[in-house]
VMD Tcl script that builds the backbone (N, CA, C; Angstrom):
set m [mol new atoms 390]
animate dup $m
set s [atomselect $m all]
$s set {name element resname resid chain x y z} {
  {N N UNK 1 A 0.835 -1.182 0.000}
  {CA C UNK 1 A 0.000 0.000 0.000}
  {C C UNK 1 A 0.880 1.247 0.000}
  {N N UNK 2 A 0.438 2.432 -0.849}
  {CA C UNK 2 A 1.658 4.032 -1.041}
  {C C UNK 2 A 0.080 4.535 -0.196}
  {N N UNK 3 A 0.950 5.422 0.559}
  {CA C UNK 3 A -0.043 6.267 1.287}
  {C C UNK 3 A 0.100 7.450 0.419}
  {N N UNK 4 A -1.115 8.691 0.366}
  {CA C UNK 4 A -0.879 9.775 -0.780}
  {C C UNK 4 A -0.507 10.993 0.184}
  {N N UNK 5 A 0.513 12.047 -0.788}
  {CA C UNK 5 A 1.466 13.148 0.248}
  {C C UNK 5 A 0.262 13.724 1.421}
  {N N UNK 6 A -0.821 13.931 0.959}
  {CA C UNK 6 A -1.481 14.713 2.141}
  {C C UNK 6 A -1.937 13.920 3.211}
  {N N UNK 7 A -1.861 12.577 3.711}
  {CA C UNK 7 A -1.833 11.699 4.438}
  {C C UNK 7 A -0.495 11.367 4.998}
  {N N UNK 8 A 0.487 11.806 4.757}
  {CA C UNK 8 A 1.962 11.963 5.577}
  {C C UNK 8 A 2.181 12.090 6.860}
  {N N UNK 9 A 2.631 11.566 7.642}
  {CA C UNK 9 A 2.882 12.274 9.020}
  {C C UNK 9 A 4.374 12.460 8.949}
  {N N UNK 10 A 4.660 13.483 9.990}
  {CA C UNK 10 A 6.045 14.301 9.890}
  {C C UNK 10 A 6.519 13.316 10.988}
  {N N UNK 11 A 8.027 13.122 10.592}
  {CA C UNK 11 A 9.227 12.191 11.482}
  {C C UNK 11 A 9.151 12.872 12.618}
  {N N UNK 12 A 9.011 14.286 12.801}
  {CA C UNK 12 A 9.362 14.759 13.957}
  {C C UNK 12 A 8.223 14.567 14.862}
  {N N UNK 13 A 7.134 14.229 14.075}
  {CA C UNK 13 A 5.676 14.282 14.982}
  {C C UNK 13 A 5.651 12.618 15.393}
  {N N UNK 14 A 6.070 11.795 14.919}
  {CA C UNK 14 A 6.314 10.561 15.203}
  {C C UNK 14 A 7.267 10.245 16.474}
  {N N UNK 15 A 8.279 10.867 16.413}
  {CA C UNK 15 A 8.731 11.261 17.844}
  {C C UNK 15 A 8.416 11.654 18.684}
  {N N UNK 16 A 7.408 13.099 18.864}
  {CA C UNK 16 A 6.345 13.780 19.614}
  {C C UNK 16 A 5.778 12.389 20.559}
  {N N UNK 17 A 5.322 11.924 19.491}
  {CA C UNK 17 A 3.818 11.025 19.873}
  {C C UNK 17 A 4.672 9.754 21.134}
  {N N UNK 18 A 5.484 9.597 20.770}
  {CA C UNK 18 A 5.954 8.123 21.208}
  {C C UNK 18 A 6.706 8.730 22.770}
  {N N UNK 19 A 7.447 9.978 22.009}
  {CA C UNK 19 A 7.740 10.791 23.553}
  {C C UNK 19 A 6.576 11.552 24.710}
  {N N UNK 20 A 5.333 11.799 24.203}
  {CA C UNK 20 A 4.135 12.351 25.120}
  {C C UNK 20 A 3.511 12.549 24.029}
  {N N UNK 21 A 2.261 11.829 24.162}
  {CA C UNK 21 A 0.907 12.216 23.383}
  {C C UNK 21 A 0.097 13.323 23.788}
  {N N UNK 22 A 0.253 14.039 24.874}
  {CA C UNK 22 A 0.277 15.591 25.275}
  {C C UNK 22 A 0.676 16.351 24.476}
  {N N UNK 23 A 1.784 16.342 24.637}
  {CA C UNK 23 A 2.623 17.665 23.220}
  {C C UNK 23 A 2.474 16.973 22.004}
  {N N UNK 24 A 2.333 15.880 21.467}
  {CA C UNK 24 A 2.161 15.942 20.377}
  {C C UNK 24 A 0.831 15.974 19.506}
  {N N UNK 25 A -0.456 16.303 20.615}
  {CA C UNK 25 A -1.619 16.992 20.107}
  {C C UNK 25 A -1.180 18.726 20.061}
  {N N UNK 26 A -0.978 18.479 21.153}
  {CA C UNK 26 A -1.006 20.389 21.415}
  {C C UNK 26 A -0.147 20.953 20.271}
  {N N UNK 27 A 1.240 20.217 19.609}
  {CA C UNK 27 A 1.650 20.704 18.226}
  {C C UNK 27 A 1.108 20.946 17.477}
  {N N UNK 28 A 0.790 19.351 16.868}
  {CA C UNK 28 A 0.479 18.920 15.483}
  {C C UNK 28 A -1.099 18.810 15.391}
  {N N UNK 29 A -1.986 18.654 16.168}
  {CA C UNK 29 A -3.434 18.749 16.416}
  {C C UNK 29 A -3.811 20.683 16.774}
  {N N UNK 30 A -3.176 21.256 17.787}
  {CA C UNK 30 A -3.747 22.372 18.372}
  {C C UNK 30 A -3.083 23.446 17.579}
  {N N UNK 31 A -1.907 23.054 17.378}
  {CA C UNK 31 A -0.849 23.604 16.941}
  {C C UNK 31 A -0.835 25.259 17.615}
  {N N UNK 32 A -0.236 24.534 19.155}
  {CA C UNK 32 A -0.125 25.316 20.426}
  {C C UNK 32 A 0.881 25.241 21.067}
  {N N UNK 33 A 1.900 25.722 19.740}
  {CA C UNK 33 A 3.144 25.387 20.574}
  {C C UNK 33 A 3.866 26.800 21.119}
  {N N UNK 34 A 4.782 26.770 22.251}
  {CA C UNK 34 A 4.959 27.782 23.108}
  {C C UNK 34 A 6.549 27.530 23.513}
  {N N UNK 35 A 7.412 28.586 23.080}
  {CA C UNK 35 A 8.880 28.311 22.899}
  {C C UNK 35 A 9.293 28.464 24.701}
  {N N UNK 36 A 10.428 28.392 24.826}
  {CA C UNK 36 A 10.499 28.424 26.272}
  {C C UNK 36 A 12.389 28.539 26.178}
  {N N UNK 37 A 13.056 28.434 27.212}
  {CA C UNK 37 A 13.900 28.866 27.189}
  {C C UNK 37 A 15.034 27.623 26.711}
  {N N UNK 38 A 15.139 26.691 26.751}
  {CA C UNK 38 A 15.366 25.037 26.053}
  {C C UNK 38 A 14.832 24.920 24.653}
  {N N UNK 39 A 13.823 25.540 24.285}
  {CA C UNK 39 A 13.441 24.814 22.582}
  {C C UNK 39 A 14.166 26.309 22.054}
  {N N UNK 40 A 14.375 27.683 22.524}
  {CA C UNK 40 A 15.101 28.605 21.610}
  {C C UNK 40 A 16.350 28.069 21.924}
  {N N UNK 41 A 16.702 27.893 22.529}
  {CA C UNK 41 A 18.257 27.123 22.847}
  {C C UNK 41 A 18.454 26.113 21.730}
  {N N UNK 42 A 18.212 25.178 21.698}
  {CA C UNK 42 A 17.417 24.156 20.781}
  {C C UNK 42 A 17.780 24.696 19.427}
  {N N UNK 43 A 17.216 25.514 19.322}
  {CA C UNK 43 A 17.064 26.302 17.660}
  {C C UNK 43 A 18.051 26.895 17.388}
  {N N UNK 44 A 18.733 27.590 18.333}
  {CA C UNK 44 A 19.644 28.178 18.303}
  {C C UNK 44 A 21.188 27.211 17.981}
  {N N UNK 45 A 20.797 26.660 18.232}
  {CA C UNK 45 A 22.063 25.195 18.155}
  {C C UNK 45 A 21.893 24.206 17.483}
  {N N UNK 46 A 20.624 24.388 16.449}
  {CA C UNK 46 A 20.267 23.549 15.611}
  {C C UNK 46 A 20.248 24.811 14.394}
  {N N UNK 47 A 20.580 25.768 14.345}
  {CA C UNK 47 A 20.900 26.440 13.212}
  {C C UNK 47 A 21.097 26.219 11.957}
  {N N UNK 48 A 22.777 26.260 11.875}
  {CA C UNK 48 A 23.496 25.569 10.847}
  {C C UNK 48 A 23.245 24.156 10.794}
  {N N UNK 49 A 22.450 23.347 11.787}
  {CA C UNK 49 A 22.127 22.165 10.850}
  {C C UNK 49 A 21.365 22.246 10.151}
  {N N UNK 50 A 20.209 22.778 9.953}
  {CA C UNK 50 A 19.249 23.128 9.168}
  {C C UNK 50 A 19.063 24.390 7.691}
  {N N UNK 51 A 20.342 24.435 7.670}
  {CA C UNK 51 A 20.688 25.315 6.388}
  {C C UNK 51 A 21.381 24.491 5.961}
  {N N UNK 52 A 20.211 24.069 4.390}
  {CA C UNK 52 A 20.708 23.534 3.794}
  {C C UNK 52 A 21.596 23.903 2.463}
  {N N UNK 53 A 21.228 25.654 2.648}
  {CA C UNK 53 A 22.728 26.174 1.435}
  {C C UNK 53 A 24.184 25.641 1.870}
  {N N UNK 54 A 24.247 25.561 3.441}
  {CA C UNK 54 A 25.707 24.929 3.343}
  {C C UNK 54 A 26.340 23.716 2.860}
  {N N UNK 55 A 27.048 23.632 1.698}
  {CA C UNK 55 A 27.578 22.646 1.309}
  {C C UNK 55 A 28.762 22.005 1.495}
  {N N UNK 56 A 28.954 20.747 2.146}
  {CA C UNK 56 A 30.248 20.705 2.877}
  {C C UNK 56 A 30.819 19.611 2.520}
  {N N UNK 57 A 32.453 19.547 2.632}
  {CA C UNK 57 A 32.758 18.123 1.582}
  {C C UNK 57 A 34.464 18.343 2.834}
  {N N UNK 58 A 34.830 17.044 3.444}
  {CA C UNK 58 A 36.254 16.785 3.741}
  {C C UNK 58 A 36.138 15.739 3.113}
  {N N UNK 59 A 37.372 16.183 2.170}
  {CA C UNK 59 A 38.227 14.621 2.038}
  {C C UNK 59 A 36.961 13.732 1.094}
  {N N UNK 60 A 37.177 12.595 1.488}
  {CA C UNK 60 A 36.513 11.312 1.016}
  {C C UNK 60 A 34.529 11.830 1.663}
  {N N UNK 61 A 34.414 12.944 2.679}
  {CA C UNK 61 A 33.500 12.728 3.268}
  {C C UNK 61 A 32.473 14.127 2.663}
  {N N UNK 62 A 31.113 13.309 2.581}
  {CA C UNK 62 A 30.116 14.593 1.696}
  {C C UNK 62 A 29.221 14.873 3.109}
  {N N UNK 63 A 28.684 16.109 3.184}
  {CA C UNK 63 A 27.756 16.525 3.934}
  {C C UNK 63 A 26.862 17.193 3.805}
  {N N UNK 64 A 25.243 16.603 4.063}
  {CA C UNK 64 A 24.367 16.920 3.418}
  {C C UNK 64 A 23.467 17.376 4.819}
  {N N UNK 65 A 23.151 18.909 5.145}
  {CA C UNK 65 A 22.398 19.035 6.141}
  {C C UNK 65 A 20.699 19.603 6.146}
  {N N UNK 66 A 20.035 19.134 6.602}
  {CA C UNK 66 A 18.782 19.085 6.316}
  {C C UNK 66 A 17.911 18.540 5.470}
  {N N UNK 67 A 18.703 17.782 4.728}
  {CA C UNK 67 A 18.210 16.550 3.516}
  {C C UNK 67 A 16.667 15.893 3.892}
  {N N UNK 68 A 15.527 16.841 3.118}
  {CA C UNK 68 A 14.568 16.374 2.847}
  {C C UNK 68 A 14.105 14.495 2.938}
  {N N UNK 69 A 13.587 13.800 3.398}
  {CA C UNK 69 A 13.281 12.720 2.888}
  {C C UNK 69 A 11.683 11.981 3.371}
  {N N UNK 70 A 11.526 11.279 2.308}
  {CA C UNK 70 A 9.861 10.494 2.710}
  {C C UNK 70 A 9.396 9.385 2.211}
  {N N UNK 71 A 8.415 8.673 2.575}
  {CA C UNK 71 A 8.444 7.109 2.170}
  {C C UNK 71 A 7.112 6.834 1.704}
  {N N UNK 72 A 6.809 6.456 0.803}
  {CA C UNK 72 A 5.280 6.733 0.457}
  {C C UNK 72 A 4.674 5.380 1.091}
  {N N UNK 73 A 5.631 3.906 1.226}
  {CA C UNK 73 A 5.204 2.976 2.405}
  {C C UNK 73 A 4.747 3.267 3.359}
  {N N UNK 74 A 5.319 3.806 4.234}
  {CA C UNK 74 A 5.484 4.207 5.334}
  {C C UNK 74 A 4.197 5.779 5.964}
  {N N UNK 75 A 4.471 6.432 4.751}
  {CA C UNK 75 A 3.595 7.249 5.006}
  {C C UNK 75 A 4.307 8.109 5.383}
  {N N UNK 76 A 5.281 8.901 5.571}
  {CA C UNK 76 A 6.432 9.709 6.283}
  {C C UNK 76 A 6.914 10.481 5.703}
  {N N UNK 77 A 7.380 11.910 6.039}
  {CA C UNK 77 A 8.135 12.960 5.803}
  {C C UNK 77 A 8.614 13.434 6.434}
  {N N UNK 78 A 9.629 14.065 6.136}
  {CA C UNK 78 A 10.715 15.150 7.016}
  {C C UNK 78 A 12.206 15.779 7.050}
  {N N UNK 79 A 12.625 15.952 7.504}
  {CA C UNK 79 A 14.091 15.949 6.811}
  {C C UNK 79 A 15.175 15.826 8.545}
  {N N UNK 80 A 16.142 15.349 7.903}
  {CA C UNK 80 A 17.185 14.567 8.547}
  {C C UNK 80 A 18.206 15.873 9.083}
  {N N UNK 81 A 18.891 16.138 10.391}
  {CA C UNK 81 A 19.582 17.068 10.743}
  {C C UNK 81 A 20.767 16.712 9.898}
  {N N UNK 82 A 21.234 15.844 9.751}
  {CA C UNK 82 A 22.454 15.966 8.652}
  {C C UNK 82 A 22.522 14.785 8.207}
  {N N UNK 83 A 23.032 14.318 6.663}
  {CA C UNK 83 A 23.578 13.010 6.316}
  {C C UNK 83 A 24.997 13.051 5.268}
  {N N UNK 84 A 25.523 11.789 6.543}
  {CA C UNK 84 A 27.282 11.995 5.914}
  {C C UNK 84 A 26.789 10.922 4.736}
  {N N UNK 85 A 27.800 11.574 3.775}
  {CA C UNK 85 A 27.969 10.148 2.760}
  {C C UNK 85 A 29.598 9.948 2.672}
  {N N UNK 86 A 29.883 8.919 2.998}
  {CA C UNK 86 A 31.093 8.278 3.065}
  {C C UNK 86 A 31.294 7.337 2.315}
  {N N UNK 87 A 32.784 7.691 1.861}
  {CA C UNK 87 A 33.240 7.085 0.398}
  {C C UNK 87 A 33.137 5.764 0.587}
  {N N UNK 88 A 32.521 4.887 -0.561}
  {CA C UNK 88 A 32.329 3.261 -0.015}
  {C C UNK 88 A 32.287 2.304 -1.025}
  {N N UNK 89 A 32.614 1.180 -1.290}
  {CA C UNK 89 A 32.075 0.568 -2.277}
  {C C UNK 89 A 31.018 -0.232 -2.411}
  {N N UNK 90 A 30.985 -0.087 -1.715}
  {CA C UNK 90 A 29.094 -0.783 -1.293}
  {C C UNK 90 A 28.196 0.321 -0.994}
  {N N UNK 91 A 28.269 1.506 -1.267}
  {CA C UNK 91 A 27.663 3.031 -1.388}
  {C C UNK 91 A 26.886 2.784 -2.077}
  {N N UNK 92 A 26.067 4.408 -2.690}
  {CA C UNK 92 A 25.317 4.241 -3.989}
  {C C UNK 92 A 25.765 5.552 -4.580}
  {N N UNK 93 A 25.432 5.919 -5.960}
  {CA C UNK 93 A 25.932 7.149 -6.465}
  {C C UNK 93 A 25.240 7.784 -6.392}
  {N N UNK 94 A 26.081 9.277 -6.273}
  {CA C UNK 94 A 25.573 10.429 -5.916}
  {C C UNK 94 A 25.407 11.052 -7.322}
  {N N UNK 95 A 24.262 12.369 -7.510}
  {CA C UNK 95 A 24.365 12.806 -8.675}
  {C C UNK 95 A 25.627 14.076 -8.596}
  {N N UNK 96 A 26.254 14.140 -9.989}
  {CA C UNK 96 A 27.261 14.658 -10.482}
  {C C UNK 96 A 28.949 14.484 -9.104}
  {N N UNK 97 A 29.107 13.596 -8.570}
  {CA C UNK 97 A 30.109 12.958 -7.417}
  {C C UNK 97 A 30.552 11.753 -8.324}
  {N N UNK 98 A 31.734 11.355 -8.410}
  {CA C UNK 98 A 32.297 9.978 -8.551}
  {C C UNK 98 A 32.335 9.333 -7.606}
  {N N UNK 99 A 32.533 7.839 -7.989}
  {CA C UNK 99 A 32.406 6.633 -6.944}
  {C C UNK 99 A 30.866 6.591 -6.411}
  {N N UNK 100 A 31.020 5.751 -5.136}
  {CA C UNK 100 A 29.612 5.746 -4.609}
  {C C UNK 100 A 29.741 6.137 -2.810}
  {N N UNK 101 A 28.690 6.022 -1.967}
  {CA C UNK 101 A 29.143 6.717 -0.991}
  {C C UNK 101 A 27.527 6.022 -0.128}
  {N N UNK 102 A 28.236 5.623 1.432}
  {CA C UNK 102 A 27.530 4.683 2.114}
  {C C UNK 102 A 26.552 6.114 3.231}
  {N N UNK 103 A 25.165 6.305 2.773}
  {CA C UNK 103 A 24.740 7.378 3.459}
  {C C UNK 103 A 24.717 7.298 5.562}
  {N N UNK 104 A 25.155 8.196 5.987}
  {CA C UNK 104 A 25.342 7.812 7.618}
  {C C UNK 104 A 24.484 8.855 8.450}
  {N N UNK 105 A 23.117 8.582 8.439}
  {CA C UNK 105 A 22.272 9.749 9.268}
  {C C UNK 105 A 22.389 10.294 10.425}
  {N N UNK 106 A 22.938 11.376 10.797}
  {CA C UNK 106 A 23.351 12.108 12.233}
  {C C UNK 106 A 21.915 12.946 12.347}
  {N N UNK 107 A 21.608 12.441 14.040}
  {CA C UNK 107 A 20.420 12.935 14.555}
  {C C UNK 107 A 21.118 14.385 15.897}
  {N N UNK 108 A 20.563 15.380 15.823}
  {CA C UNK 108 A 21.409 16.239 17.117}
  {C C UNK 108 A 20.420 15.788 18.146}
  {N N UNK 109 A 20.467 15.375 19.299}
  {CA C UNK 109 A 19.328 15.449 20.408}
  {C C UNK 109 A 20.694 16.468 21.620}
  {N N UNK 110 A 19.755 17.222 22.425}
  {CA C UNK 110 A 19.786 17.471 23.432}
  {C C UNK 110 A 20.345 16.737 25.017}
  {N N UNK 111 A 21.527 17.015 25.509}
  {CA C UNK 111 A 20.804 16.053 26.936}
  {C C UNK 111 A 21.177 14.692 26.933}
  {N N UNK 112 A 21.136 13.672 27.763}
  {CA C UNK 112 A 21.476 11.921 27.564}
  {C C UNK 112 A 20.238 11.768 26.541}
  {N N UNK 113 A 20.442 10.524 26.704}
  {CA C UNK 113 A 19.362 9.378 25.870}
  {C C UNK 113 A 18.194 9.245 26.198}
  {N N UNK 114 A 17.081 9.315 25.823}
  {CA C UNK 114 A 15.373 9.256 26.271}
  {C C UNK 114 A 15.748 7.813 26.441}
  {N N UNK 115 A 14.636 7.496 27.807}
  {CA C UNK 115 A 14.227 6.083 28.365}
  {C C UNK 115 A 13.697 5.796 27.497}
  {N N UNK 116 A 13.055 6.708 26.799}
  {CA C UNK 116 A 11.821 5.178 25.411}
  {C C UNK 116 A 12.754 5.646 24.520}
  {N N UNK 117 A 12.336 4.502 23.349}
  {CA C UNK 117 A 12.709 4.927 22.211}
  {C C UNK 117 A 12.471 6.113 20.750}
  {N N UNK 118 A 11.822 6.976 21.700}
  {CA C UNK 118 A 10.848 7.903 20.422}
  {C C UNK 118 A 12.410 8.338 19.766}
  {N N UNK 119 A 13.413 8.855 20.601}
  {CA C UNK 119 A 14.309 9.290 19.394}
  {C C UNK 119 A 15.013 8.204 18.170}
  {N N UNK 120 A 14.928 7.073 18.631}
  {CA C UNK 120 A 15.204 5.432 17.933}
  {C C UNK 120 A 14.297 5.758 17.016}
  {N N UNK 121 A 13.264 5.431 17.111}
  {CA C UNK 121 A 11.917 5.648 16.204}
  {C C UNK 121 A 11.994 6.434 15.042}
  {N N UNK 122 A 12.426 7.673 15.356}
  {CA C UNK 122 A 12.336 8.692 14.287}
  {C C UNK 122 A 13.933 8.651 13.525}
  {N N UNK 123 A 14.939 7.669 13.850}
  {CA C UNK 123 A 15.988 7.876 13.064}
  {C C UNK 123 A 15.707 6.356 12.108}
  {N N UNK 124 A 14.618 5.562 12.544}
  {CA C UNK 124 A 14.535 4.201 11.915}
  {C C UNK 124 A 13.724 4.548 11.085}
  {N N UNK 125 A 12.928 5.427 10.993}
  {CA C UNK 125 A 11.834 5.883 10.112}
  {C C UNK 125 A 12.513 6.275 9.002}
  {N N UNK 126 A 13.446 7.794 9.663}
  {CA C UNK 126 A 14.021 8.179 8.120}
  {C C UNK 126 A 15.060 7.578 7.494}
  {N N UNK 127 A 15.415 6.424 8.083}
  {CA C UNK 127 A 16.424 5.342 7.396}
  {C C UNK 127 A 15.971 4.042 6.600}
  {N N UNK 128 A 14.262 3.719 6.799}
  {CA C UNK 128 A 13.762 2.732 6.281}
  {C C UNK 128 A 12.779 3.088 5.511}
  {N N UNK 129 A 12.354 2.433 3.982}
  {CA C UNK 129 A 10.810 2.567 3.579}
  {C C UNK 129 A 10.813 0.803 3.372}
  {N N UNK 130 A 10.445 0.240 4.527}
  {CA C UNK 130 A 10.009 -1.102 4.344}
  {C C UNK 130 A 9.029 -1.314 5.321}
}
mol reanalyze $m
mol bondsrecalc $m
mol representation Tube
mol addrep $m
């Protein structure tokens, strides 16, 4: 089954949900959201990941930040805080890049590790359409 784009749910709201079904009505349902002194922090330090004019390349290594992605399986959209592509031969090709290059999704979180898995969740999402 392809789910159609206006039936999508956002990666980040998939996280919401699994982390408190509280905030993730009051977002994505009420859309009542209220910045505080941690989510401008947040933003503020999630900046330059989310500009995706910056184009960045060391060496063997490509960097792609804010890279759009969605699964019409799955039903999903959103875009990824950054993805390395690293030179590989078991990669895939990039357009106008030689060789091929093994994609490596970097998530920024805040803070230790959440007890549940909502941040797991939302990096398996934008890494799978199966």
């Amino acid at each position: 089954m392809e789910y159609q784009e206006e039936d999508f749910l956002l990666l980040s709201g998939i996280q919401h949900f699994v982390f408190c079904k509280r905030q993730w009505a009051l977002i994505h349902i009420e859309q009542q959201w209220q910045e505080n002194f941690r989510t401008v922090e947040g933003g503020i330090l999630h900046k330059k990941t989310h500009d995706n004019t910056i184009k960045e390349k060391r060496g063997e290594l490509i960097i792609s930040r804010s890279m759009g992605v969605f699964s019409r399986t799955l039903g999903i959209t959103g875009a990824c805080d950054v993805v390395e592509f690293h030179r590989s031969r078991d990669g895939v090709s990039l357009y106008g890049r030689e060789g091929t290059y093994k994609p490596v999704p970097v998530e920024y979180k805040r803070g230790k590790p959440k007890q549940d898995n909502a941040d797991v969740l939302q990096l398996w999402c934008a890494t799978h359409d199966d």
